[in-house]
N, C-alpha and C positions, 0 to 999 in steps of 0.2 A: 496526546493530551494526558497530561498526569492526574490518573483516576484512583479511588479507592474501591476494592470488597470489599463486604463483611463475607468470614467466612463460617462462624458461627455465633450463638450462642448459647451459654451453658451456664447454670445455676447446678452449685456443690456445695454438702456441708460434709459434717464428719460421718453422720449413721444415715445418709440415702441418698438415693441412687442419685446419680446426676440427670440435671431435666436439659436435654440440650435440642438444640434445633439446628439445622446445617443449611445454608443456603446456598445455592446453584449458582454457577460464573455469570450465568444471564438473567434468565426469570427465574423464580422462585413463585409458587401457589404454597400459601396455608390455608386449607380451608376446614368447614368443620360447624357445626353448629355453635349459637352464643356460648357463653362462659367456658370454654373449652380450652384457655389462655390466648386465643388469638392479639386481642388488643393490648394483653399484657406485653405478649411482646414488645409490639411498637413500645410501652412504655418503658421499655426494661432499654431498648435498643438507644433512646430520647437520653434515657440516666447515665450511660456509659458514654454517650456524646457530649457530657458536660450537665446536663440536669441536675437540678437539685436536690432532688429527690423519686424514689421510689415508690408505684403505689402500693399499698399492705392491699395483699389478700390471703387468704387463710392457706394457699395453699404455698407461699413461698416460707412460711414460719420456720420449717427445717433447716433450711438455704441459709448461711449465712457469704457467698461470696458471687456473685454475677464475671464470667467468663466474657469477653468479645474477644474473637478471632478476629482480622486482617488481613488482607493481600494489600501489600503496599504497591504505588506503581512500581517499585523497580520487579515487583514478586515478589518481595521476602515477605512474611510472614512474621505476623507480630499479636502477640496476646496483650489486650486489657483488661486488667481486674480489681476489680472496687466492692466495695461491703455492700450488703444489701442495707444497710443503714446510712451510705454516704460517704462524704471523705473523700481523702487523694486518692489518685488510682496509681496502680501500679504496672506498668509496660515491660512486659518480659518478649524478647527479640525471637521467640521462636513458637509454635504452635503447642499451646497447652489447652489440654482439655478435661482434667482430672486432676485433685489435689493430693497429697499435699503439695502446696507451693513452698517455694524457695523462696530467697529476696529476690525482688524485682532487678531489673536491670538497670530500670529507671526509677524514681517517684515524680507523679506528675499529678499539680494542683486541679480541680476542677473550674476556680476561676479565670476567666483571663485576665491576662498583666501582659500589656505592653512592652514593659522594662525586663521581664525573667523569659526565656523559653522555655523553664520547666512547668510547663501547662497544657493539659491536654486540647487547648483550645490553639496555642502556635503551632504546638505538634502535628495537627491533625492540616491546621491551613498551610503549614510548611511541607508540608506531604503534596496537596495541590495546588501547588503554587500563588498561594492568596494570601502569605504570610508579609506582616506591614505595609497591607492597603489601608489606606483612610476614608471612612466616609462621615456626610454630614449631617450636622447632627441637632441646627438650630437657625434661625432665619440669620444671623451673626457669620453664618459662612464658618463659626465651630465644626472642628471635625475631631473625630475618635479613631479608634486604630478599631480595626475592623476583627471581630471576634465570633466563633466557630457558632456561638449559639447566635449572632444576628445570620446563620445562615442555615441553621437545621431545621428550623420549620418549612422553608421550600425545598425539604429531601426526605422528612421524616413526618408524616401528616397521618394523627390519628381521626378517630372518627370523630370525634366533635369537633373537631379542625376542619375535616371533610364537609361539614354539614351544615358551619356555622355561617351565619349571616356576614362575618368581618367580611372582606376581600382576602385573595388567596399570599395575597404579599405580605400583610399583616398580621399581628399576633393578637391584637384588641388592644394592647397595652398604650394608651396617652402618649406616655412620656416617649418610650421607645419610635412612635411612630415615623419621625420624623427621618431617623438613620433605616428604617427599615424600607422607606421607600427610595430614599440612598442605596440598597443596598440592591434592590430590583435593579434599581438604573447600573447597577458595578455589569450583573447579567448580563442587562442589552446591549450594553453598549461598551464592554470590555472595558472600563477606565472610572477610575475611582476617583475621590473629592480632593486632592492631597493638592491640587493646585489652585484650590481655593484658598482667598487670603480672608482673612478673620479681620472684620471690621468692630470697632469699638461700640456704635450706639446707630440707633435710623438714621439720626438726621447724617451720618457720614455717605450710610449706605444711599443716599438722597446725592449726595456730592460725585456721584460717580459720573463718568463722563457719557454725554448724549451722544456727543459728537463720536467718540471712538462706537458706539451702537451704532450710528447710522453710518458711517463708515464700512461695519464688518454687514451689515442688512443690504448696502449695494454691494457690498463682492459676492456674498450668497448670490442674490437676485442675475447677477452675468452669471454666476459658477451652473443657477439652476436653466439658466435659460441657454445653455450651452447643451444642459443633460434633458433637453425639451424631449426630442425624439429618441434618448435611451429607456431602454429598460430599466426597472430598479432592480437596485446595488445587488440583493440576493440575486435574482434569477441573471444578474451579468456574472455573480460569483459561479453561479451553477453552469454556466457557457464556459464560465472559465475550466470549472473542472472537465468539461464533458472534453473542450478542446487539446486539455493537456494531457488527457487519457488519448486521444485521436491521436496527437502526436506522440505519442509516446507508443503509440501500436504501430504506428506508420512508420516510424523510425527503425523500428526493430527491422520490419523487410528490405528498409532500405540499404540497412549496413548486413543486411543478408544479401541483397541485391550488387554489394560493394564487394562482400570478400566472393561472391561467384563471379564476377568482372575481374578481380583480380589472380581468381584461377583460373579463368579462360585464358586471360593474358599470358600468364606465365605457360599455361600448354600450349598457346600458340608460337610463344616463343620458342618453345621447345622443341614442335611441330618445327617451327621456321632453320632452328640450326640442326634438326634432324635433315632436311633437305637439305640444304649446304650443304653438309657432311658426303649426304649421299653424292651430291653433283660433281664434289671434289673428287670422290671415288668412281664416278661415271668416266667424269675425264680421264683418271689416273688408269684407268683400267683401259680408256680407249687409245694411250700414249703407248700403253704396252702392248697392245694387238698389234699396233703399226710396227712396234720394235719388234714382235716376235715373227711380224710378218715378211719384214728385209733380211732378220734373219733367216727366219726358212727358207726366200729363196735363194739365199748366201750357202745353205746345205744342197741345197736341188741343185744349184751351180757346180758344187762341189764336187758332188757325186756323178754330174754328167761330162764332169772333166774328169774325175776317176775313171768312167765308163771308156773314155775316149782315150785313155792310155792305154787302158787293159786292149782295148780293140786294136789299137798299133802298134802293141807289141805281140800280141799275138799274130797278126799279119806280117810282122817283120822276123818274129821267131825269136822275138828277146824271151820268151817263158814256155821256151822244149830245151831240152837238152839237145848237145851238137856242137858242133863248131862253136866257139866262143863269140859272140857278136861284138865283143868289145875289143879282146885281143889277140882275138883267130887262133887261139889254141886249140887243139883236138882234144876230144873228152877224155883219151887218157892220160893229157897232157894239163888237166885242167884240177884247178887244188881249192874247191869251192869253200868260198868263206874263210879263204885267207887270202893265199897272193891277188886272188881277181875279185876286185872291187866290183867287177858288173858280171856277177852272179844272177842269172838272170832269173833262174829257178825261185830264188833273195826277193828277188826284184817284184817277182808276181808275189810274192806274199805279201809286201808288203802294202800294195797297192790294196790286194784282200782286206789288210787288215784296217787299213787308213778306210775302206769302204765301211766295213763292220762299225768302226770308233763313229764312223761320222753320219751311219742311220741310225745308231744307237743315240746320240744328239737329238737328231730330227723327230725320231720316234718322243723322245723325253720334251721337245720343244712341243709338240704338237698335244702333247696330254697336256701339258702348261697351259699352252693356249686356250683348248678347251676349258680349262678349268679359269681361267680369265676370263670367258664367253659366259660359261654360265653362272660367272658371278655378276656378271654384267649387266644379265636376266633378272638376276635377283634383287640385283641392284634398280636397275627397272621397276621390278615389281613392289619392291619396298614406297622406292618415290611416288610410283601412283595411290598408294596407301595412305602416304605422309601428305603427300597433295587432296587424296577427298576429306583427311580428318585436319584437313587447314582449313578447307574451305567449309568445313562443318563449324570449327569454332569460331571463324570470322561471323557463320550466320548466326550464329548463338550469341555470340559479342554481341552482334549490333541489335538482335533481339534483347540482352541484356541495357545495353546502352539507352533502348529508346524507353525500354519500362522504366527505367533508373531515370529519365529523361520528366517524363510524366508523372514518376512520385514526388522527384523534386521542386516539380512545378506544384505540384497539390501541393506538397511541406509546408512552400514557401507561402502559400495562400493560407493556411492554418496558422504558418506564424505572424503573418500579417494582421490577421484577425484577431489573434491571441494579444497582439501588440494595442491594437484599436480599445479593447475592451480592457486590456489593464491601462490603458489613456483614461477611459472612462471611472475607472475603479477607482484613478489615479485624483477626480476631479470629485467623487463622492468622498475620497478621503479628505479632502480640502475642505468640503464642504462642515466634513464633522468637526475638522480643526475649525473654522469660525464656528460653529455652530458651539463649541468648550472655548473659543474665546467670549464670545457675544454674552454666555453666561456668567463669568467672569466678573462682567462690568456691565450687566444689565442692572436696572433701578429693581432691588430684592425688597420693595414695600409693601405687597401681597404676602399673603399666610406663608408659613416658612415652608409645609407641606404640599402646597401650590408651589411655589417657587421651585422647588425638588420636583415635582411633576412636571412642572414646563420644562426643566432638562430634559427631561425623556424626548428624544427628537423621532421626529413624525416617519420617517426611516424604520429605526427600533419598532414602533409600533405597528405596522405597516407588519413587517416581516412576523413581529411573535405572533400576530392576530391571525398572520396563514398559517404558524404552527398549530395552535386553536383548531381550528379549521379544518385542516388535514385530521387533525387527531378524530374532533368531533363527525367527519365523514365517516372516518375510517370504521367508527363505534353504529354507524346508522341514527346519528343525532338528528332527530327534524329539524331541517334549513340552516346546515351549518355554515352558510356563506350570511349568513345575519349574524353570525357571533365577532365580537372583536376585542380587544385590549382598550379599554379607554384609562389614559394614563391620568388624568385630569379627576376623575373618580376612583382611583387608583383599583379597580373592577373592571369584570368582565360585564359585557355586556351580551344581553341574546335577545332576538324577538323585542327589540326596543326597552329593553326594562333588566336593569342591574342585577345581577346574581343575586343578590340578597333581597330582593321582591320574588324570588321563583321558588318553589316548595324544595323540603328539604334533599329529595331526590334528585333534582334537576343542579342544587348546590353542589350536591356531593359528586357528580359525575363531572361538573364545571372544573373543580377542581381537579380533579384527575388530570382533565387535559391541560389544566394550567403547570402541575406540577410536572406530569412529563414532558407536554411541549415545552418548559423551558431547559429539563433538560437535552432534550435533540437540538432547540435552537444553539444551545450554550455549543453542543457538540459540531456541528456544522460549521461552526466559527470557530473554532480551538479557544473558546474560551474558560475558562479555567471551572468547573465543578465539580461537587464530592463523590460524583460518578455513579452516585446509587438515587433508588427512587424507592421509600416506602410508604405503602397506599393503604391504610385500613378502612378496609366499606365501600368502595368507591360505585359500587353496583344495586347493594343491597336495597337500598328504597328508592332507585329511580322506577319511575310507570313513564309511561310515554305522555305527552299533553292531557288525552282523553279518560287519563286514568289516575290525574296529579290528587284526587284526593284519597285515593283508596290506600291503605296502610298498609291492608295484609296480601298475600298471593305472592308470587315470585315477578322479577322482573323479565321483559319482555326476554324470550329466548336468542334470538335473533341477536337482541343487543349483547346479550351475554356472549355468541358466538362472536361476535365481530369481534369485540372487545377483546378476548381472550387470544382470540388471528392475531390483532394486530400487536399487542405486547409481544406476542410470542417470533411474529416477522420482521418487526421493525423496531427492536426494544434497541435502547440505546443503553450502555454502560449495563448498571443491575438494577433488575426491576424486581422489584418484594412486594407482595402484594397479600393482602388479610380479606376473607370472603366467605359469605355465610353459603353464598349460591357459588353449586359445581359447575365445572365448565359444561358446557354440550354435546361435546366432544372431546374426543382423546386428546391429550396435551403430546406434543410435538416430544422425539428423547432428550431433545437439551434443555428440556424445562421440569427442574424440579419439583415434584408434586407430593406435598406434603400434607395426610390427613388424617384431621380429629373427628373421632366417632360419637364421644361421648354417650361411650358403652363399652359391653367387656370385649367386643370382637374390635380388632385392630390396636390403634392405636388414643387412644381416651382424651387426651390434650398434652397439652404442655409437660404439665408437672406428670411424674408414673404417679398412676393411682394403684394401692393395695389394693 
């Protein structure tokens, strides 16, 4: 949601010092004793939002220009600066905190015009998304184009604002009253007047159709008696959130659950054609034992027929010298290794050597072999390796499988339910849709600011009255389940009796949680606001029931403590806050703490004092 900082601000003239103040991305505390410039602020902060004017006090006399710093949502950084007399303001695009200035980058008028964007009032609603809403503005169904200052008193609320009798939606102004409860309803209910048609006189507004009202009052009437036994719309939106956080956590194991299945898979595949591999080489190795084996006994054959020669010629006398066995010549007739081919001397050797060549084979067949055996082994041993880390990732798989099995089942029941309640969310939106037709074409012959009140649908009020609620728990408010929004008295109500019947302490803290619970309501719904909250007083004169008439003393500690917990825990966008009374306790580090002494040690107030 597109929000705004302040990031500071800063009063400079030409001969002194500049008075500046800086405020923190979340909370901000000024505190300090009275006149110390706390409320000036606020006023100073009202003037650079479009105000009129200025208020004079003796100490801003040197000051001739008022500084506002910015964080725009994208984060850039944007200085506004305007006279302390008034006038167009000047937007320069980057953080200035000391003069001299330049020309601006921009000039922008202080009032709004629908027709120009150079005005700090489109500027500022074009920044949060609220640029050319309409709201309404007369019982005629009149509507105006919606402008910065019909929305800076529900963000920038000083102390007589805090304190007064109006309602917190209100300015006191007559005239204005009418777009300003318009503009509450833009809040609740995210949708502005621009679909209202602007009728000429009563008696037209009299000629509207009955029949299209009771038409859209029985589609309500099924719509509501469908949503009998739902929840309302906020705490289904809240289911909704809680559930898409669940899935969205569940999801994440699951697709961790997906790629460790998919790396099981693929090791087991791998596992699976490591084992192939090896089988193939089991066999291949067992084809060759059998081969080395026909061979070896093809050598053992060999050599036992070699044996068998050598034995029979030695018995026959083919391998002594003597008589020729072949062709009976005598030995000195005999011409060895040439004319006589059966040299028998020849003959033994060679059978010797035919012996030699052919253990030298068997001997080399036989290391082969071995070494085919013990690859065999190996091979063995590998497979039984390959087979327990197969049968390990198969257990893992289907341990994988079955958890995968059971998340997906839970998933599916989360998104069923997620399904079920955007059904329902589906049938509240309908519901808002007749409920901005019905008003459309209802009989508008009651007060025009009644009429604007009965828009506010019972829904909207319903929810901001729990943000009330919450808030005023959170503060230690006595019986804050009796406080609620009544849209019809455009006031809060507490303890049976309107804000403006309660002393002015009980006012001032009413408002508090009106102006910050609308902004968290506005936040919870992405609805479009200026993203900050400034509070002057909001503490200073509450007493508890038993002590509403006493003026002087501090206010209850307790409340002080809560109060200050809970901006600081649960602040939404920037919370600024002006206060006579210190916290209780130490402020949390991300809360800026800013303090006036109204004396020589520290820091004096706003403006430097000589």
């Amino acid at each position: 949601m597109a929000q705004l900082k302040l990031t500071h601000l800063t009063f400079i003239g030409t001969s002194v010092e500049p008075a500046q103040v800086e405020f923190g991305p979340s909370v901000t505390i000024v505190r300090g004793p009275s006149d110390t410039g706390k409320s000036f602020i606020v006023d100073a902060l009202d003037f650079m939002l479009g105000a009129n004017a200025l208020k004079e006090i003796p100490e801003r006399e040197a000051y001739s220009t008022v500084l506002l710093g910015l964080e725009m949502p994208d984060g850039e950084a944007v200085t506004l600066t305007r006279s302390v007399n008034g006038g167009n303001l000047g937007l320069y695009l980057s953080d200035i905190r000391d003069g001299p200035l330049t020309i601006p980058d921009q000039t922008l008028t202080p009032k709004h015009n629908a027709a120009s964007v150079t005005n700090i009032s489109r500027y500022l609603l074009g920044a949060i998304g609220m640029d050319g809403r309409q709201v309404r503005k007369n019982v005629r169904n009149a509507t105006d184009s919606l402008s910065f200052r019909n929305v800076a008193h529900l963000c920038v609320v000083d102390e007589t604002q805090m304190q007064a009798e109006t309602p917190p939606a209100l300015t006191g102004n007559y005239v204005t009253k009418t777009k300003e409860v318009s503009v509450l309803k833009m809040f609740l209910q995210d949708e502005d007047d621009s679909g209202l048609v602007e009728v000429e006189s009563q008696s037209e507004l009299v000629k509207l159709s009955k029949a299209k009202i009771d038409v859209v009052e029985r589609l309500l009437r099924e719509l509501e008696a469908r949503l009998a036994d739902e929840p309302e719309a906020s705490e289904l939106r809240d289911q909704l959130r809680r559930l898409t956080a669940t899935i969205e956590e569940q999801s994440s194991p699951i697709s961790d659950l997906v790629e460790s299945r998919t790396a099981l898979s693929a090791a087991l595949q791998d596992r699976q054609r490591e084992l192939a591999q090896l089988e193939t080489e089991w066999g291949d190795t067992g084809a060759l034992q059998n081969r080395f084996d026909i061979l070896r006994r093809k050598y053992d054959s060999d050599l036992a027929r070699l044996d068998t020669v050598r034995e029979a010629g030695n018995l026959l006398g083919y391998f002594t010298a003597g008589t020729c066995a072949f062709c009976g010549a005598e030995p000195e007739n005999q011409h060895n290794n040439t004319e006589c081919d059966g040299d028998t001397t020849s003959f033994g050797a060679a059978i010797d050597e035919q012996v030699r060549r052919t253990r030298a084979l068997a001997d080399d067949l036989q290391s082969t072999i071995a070494d085919v055996a013990e690859r065999r082994q190996e091979v063995r041993r590998l497979a039984t390796l390959s087979i327990g880390e197969r049968e390990r990732l198969i257990r893992n798989l289907a341990e994988v499988e079955k958890t995968l099995t059971r998340s997906n089942t839970a998933l599916k029941d989360l998104l069923s339910k997620r399904a079920s309640i955007e059904r329902s969310l589906g049938l509240y939106d309908q519901i808002e849709a007749l409920e901005k037709m019905k008003r459309v074409v209802v009989d508008e012959a009651t007060a025009e600011t009644a009429a604007v009140a009965a828009s506010v649908n019972l829904r909207a009020q319903r929810e901001f009255s729990r943000e009330l609620v919450e808030r005023l728990a959170a503060w230690g408010f006595p019986n804050p389940n009796d406080v609620r929004y009544d849209a019809s008295a455009q006031d809060i109500v507490a303890g049976d009796q309107l804000r403006s019947a309660h002393g002015k302490g009980v006012r001032a803290i009413l408002h508090g949680a009106f102006t910050l619970g609308l902004a968290k309501y506005c936040s919870d719904r992405d609805i479009p606001h200026p993203g900050f909250v400034v509070l002057d007083s909001p503490l200073v004169t509450y007493r508890p029931p038993d002590q509403m008439q006493a003026e002087d003393g501090e206010p209850p500690a307790d409340v002080v403590t809560a109060f200050y917990q809970d901006i600081q825990r649960h602040a939404i966008g920037q919370v600024i806050v002006m206060e006579n009374t210190d916290p209780t306790e130490a402020l949390d580090a991300q809360t800026t703490d800013i303090i006036f002494t109204a004396s020589g040690f520290g820091r004096y107030g706003f403006f430097p004092v000589e």
